[in-house]
ROSE-185881 format. One record per residue: x, z, y of N, C-alpha, C, O in turn. Coordinates in steps of 0.2 Angstrom, whole numbers, padded with zeros to 4 digits, always signed. Layout:
XZYXZYXZYXZY...
***
This chain:
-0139+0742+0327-0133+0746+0326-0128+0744+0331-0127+0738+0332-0125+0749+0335-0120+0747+0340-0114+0746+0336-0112+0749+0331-0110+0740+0338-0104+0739+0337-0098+0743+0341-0097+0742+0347-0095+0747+0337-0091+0751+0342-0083+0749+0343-0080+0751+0347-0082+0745+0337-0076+0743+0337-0072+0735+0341-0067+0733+0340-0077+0734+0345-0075+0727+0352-0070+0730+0355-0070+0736+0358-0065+0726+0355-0061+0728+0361-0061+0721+0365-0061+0716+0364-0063+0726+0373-0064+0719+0376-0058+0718+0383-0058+0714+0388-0053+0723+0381-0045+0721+0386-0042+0715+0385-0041+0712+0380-0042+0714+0391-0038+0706+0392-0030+0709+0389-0026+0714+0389-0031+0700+0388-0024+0697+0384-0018+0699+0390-0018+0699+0396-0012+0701+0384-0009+0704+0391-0005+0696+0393-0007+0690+0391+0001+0699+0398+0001+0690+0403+0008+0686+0399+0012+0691+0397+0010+0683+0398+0015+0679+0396+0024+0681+0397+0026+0682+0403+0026+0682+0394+0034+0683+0398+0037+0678+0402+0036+0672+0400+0041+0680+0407+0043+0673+0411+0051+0670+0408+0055+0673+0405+0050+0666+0410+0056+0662+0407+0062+0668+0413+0060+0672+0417+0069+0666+0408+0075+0670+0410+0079+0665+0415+0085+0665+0414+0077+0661+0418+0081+0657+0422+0083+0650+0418+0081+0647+0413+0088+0648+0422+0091+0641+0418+0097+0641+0415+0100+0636+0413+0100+0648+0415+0106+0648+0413+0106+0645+0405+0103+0648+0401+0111+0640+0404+0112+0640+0396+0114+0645+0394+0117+0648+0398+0111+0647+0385+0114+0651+0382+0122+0648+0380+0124+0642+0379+0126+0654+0380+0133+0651+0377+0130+0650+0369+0125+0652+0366+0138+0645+0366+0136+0642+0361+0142+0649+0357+0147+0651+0360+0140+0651+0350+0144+0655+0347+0149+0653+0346+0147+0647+0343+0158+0654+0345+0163+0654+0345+0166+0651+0349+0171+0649+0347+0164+0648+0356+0168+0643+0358+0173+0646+0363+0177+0642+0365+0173+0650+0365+0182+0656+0367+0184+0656+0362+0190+0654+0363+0184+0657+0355+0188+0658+0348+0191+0652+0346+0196+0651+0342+0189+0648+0348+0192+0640+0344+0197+0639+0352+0202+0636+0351+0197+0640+0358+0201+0640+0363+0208+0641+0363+0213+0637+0364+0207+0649+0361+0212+0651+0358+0217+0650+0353+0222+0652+0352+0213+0646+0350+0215+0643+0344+0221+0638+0346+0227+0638+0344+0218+0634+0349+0218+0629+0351+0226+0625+0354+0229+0621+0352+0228+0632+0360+0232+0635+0362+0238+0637+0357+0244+0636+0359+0236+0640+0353+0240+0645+0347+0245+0642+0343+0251+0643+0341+0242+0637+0341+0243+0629+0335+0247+0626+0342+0254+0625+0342+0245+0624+0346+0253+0621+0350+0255+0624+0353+0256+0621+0358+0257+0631+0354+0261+0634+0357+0268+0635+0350+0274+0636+0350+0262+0633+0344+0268+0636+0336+0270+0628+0336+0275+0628+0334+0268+0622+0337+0271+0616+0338+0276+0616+0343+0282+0614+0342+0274+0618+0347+0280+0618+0354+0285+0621+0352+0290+0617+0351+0288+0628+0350+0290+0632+0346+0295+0630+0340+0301+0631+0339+0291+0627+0336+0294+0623+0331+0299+0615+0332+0304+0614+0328+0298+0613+0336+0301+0608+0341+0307+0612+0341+0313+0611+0338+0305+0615+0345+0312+0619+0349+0319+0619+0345+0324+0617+0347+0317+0625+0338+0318+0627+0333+0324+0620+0328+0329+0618+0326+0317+0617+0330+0323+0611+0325+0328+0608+0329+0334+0608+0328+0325+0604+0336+0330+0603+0341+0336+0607+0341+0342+0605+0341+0336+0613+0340+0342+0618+0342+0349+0616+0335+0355+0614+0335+0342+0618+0328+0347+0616+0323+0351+0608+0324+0357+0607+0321+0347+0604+0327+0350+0599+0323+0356+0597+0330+0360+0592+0328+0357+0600+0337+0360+0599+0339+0368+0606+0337+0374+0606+0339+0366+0610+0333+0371+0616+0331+0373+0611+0325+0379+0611+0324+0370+0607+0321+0375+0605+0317+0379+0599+0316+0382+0597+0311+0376+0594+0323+0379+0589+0324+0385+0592+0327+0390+0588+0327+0387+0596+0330+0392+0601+0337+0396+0603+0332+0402+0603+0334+0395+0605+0325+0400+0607+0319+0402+0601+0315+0407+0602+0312+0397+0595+0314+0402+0593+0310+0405+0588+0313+0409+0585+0310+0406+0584+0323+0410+0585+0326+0417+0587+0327+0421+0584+0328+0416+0595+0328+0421+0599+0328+0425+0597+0321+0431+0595+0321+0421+0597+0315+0425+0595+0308+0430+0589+0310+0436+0589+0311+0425+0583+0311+0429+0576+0310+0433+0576+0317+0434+0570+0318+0436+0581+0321+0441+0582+0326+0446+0585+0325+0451+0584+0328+0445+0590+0318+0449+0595+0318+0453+0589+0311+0460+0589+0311+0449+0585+0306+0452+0582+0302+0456+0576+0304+0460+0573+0300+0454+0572+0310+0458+0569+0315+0465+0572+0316+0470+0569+0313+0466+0577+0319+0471+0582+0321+0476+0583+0316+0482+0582+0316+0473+0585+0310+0477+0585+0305+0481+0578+0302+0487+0578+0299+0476+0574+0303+0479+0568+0301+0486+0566+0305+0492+0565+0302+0483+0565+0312+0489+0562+0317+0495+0569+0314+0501+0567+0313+0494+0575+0314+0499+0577+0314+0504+0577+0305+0510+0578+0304+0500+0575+0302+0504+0571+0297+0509+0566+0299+0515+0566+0298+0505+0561+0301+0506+0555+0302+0514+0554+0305+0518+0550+0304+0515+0561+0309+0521+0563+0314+0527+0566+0310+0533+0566+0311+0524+0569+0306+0530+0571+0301+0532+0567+0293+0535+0569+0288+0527+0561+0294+0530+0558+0287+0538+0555+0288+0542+0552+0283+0540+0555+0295+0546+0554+0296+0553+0560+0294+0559+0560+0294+0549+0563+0292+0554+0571+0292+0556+0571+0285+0553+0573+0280+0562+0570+0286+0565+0574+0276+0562+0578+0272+0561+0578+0266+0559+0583+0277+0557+0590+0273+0550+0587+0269+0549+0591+0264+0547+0583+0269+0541+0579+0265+0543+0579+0258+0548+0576+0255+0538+0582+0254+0538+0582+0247+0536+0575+0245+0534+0571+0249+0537+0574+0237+0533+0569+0234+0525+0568+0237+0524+0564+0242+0521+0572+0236+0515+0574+0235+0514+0573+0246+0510+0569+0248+0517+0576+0249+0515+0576+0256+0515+0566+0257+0511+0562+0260+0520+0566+0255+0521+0558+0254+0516+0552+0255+0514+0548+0259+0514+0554+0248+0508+0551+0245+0500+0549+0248+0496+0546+0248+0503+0557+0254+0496+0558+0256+0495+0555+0263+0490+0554+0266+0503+0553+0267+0502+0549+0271+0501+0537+0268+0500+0532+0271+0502+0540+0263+0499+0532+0261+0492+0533+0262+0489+0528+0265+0488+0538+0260+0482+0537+0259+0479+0537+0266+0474+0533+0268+0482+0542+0271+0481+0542+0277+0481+0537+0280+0478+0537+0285+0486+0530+0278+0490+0525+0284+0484+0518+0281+0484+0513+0284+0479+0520+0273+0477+0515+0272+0468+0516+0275+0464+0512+0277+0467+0523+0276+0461+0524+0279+0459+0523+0287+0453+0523+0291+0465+0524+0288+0466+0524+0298+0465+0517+0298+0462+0516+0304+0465+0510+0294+0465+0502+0296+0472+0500+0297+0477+0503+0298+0469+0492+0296+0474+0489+0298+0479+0489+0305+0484+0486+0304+0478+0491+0311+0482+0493+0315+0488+0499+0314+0490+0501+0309+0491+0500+0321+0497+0507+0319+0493+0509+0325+0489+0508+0330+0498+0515+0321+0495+0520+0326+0503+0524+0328+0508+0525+0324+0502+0525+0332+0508+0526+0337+0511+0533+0339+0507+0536+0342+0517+0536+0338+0519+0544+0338+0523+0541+0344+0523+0536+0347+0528+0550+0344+0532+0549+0351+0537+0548+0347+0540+0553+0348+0541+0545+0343+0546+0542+0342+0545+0536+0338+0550+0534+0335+0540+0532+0337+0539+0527+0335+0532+0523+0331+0526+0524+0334+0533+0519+0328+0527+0517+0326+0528+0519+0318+0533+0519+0314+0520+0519+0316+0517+0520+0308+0514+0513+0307+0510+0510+0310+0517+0511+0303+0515+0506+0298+0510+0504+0293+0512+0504+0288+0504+0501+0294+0502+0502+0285+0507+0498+0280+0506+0492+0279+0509+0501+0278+0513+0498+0272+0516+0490+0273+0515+0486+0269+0519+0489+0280+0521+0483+0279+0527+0479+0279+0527+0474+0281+0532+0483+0275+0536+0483+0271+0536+0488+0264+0537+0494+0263+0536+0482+0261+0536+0490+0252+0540+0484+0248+0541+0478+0248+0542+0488+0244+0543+0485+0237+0543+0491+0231+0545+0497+0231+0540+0488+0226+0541+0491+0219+0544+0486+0213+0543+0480+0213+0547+0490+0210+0552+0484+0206+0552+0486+0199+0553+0492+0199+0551+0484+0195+0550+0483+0188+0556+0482+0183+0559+0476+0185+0558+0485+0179+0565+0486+0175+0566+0481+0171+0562+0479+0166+0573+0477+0174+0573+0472+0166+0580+0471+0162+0586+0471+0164+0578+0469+0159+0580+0473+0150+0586+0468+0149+0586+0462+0147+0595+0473+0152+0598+0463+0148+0598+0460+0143+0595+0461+0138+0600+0455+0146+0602+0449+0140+0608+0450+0137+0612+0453+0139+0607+0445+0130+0611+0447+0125+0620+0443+0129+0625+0445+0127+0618+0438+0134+0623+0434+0136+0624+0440+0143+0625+0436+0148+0625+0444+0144+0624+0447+0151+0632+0445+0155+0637+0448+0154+0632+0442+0158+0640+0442+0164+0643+0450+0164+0640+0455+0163+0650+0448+0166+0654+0453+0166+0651+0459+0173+0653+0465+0174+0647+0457+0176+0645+0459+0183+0638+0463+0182+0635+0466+0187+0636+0462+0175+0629+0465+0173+0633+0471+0170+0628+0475+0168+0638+0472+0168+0641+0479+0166+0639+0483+0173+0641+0489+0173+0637+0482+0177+0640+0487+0184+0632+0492+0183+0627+0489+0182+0634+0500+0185+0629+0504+0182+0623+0504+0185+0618+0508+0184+0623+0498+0190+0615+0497+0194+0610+0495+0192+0611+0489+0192+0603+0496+0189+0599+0493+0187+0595+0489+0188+0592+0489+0194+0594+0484+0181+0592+0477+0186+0584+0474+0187+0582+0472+0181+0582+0474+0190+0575+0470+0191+0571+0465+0189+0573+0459+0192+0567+0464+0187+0562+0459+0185+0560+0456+0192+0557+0459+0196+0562+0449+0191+0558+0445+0198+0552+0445+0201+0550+0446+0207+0549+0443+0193+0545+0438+0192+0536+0445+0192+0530+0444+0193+0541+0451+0191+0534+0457+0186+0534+0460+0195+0529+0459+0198+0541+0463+0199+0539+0465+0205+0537+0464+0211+0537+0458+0213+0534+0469+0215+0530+0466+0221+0537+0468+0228+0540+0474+0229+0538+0461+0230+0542+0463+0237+0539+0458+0242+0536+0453+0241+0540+0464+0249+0536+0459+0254+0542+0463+0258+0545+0467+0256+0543+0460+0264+0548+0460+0268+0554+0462+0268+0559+0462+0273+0554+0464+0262+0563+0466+0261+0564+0462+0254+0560+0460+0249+0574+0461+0255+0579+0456+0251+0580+0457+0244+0585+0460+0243+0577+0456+0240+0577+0457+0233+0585+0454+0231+0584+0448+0229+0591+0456+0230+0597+0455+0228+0598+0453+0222+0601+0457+0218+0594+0447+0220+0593+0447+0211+0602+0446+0210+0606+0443+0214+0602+0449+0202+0610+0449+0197+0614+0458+0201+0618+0461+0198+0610+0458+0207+0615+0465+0208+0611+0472+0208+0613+0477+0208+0605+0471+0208+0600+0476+0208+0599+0482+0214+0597+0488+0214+0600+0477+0220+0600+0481+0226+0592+0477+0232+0589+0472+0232+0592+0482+0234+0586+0479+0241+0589+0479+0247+0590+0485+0249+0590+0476+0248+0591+0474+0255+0586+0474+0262+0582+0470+0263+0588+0481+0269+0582+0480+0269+0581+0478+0278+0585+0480+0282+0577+0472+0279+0578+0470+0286+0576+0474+0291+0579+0472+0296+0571+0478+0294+0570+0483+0298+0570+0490+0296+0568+0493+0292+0573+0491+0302+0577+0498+0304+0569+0504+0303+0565+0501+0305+0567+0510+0302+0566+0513+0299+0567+0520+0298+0572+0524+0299+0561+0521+0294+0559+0528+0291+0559+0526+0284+0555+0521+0284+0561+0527+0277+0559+0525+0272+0557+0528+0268+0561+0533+0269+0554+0530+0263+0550+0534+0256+0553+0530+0253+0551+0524+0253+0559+0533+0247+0562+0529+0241+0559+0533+0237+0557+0539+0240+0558+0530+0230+0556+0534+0224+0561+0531+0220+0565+0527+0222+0562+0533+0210+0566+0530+0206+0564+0535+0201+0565+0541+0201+0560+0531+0197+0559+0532+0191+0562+0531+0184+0561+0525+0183+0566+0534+0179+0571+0530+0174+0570+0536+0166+0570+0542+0165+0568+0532+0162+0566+0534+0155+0570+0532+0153+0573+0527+0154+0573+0536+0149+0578+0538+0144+0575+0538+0139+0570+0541+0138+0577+0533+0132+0574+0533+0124+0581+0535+0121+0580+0537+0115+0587+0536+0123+0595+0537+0118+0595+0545+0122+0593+0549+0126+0601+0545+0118+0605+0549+0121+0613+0551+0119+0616+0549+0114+0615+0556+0124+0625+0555+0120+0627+0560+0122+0625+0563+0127+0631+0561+0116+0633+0569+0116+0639+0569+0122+0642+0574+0120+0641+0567+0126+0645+0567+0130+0643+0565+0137+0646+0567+0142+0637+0561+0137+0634+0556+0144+0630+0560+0145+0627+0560+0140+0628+0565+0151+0621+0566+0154+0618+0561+0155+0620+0555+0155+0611+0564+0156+0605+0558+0157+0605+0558+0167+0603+0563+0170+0608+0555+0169+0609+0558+0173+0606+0548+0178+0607+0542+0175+0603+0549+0184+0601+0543+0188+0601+0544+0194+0599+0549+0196+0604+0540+0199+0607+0540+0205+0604+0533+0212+0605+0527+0213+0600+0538+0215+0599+0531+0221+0606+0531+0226+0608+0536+0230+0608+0526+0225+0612+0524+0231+0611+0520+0238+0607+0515+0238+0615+0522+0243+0615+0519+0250+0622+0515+0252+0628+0516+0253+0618+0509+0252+0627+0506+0254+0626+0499+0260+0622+0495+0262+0633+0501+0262+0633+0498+0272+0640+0494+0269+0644+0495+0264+0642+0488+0276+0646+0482+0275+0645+0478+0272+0641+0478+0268+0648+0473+0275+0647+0467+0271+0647+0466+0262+0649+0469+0257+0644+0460+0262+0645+0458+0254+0652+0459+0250+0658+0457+0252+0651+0463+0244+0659+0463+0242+0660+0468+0245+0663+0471+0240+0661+0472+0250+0664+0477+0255+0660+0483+0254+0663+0488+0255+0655+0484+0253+0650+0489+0253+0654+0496+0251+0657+0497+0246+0652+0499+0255+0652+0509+0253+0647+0511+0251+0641+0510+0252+0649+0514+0246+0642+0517+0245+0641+0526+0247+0646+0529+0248+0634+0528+0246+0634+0534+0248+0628+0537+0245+0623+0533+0245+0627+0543+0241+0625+0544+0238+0618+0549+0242+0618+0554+0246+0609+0545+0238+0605+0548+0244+0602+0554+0238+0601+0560+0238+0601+0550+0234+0598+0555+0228+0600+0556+0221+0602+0551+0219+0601+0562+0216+0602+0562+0210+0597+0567+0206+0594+0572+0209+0596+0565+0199+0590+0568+0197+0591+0568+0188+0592+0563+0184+0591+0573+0186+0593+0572+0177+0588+0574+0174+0583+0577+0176+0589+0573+0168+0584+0572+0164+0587+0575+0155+0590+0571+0151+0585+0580+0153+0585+0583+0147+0581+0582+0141+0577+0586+0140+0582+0576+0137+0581+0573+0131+0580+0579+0126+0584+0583+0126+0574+0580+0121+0576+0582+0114+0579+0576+0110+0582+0571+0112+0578+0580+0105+0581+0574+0099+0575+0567+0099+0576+0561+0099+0570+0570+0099+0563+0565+0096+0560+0561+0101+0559+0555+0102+0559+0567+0107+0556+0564+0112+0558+0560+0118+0564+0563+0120+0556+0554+0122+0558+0550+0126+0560+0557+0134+0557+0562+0134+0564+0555+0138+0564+0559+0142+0562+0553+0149+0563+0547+0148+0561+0556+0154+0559+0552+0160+0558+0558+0168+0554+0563+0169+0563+0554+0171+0565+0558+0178+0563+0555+0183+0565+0549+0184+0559+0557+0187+0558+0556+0195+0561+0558+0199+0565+0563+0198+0560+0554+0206+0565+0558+0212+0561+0552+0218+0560+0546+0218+0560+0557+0223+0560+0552+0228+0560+0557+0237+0560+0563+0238+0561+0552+0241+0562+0555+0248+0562+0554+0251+0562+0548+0250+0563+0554+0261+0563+0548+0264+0568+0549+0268+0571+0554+0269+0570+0544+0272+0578+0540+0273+0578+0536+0277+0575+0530+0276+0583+0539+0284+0581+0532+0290+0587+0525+0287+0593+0525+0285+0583+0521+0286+0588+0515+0285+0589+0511+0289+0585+0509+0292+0596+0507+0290+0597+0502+0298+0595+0498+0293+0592+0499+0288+0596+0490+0297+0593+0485+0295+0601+0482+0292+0606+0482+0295+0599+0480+0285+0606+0475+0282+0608+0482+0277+0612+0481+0273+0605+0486+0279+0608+0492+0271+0604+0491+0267+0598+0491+0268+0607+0491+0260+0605+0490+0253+0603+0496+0252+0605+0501+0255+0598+0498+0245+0599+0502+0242+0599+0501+0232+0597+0496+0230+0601+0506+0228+0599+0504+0221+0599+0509+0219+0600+0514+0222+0597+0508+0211+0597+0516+0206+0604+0514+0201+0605+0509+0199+0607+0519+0200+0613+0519+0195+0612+0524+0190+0611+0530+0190+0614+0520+0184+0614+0528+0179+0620+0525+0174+0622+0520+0172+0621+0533+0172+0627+0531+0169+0631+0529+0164+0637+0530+0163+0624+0526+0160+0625+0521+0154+0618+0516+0153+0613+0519+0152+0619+0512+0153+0613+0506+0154+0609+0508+0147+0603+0508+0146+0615+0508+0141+0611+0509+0135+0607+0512+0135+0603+0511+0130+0606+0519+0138+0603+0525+0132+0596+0523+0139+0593+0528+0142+0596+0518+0141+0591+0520+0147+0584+0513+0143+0586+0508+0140+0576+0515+0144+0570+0514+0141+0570+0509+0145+0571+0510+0151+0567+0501+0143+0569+0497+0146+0563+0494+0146+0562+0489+0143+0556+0497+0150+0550+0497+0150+0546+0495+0159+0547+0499+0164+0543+0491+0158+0540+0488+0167+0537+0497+0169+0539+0500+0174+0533+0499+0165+0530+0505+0169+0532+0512+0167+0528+0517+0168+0539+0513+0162+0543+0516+0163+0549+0519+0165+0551+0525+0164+0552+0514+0169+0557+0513+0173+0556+0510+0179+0558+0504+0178+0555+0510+0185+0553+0507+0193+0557+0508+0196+0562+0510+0193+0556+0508+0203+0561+0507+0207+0558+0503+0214+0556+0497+0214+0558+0510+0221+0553+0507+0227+0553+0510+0233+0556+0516+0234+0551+0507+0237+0550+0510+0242+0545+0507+0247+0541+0503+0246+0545+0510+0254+0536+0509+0259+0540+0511+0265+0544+0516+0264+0539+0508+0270+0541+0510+0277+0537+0515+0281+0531+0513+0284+0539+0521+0282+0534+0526+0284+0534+0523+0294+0528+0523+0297+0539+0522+0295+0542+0525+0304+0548+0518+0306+0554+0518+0306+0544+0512+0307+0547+0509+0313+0549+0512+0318+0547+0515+0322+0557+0509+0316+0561+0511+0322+0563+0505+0326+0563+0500+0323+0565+0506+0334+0567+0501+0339+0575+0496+0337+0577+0492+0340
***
């Protein structure tokens, strides 16, 4: 029997190789980009904060020049009358924050506080001399603070040895009262010699009493004073006045050395 189903065609021939080119490797364009992308948003990023932080060092700058400005121009007007209590106050805090140095205007020098006194109220004696009748109130030695100025103990004056700019204050608590005597309290300025003095009146300040309740009057202001002028507080009956260390004071701080 004949086999019909032989096939006797040759094997066909081999495929030839496609060269030596390497195949690319899959995604390696894709991660390039990448690559790029991620530091180009770093770079970017950089930039971004750099900007900020140089926009708000440039502003709070500008702050701490504009709050300089303000200060010196305080500093220039604590010499001026027109200064309230409260603007007052804010040049102490101004003259304790600037340091130990002064700082210098076009009419003089600022001080830190290197003349002050505060003076604390004391209460006469049952033996008081004929000279503790006079209506100036008198001072506790031993309770106030003086540094460079004349504390006139028995007459109730300060005495002050450099010429100036001054912030006086005068605090006086009333516990009486009289149907006839205002509550009535007075800083005085007085020039000449001992015994000769003038007085002149810098401040006056009253104070309305109920029946029950204590009354108390503030006052204060600033005042060029020469050197060798006293000052004191006067009221017009020693009796009806509260005879208390921190209800009744009496002070002052040199704002503006003068030549």
């Amino acid at each position: 029997m004949i086999n019909t189903y032989n096939n006797s065609l040759p094997s066909p021939p081999p495929v030839p190789p496609r060269g030596n080119r390497p195949e690319p490797r899959p995604g390696t364009g894709h991660s390039k980009w990448q690559i790029r992308g991620l530091t180009a948003l770093i770079f970017l990023h950089f930039l971004v904060t750099l900007g900020m932080f140089i926009y708000f060092w440039s502003n709070n700058r500008a702050g701490d020049m504009r709050e300089e400005a303000v200060a010196m121009k305080m500093l220039q007007d604590c010499g001026k009358d027109s200064l309230g209590h409260q603007s007052v106050l804010d040049c102490l805090k101004i003259s304790q924050t600037e340091g130990e140095g002064e700082v210098h205007s076009r009419d003089g020098q600022f001080s830190a506080l290197r003349v002050m006194a505060h003076m604390k109220a004391e209460k006469p004696s049952q033996d008081s001399s004929p000279r503790s009748a006079l209506k100036e109130l008198q001072w506790d030695q031993k309770e106030s603070i003086v540094r460079d100025v004349v504390h006139l103990y028995g007459r109730g004056m300060l005495q002050i040895g450099l010429s100036g700019y001054y912030y006086i204050y005068s605090q006086v608590t009333f516990s009486k009262t009289h149907p006839k005597t205002p509550l009535v309290q007075t800083v005085m300025h007085w020039s000449g010699t001992s015994g000769k003095e003038e007085g002149n009146l810098l401040m006056k300040a009253f104070c309305y009493k109920s029946s029950v309740e204590q009354c108390t009057s503030f006052q204060g202001g600033v005042f060029k004073l020469e050197s060798g002028q006293k000052v004191s507080v006067n009221v017009t009956d020693k009796d009806l006045v509260h005879f208390d260390g921190t209800a009744t004071t009496f002070g002052l701080f040199q704002l503006l050395q003068m030549p």
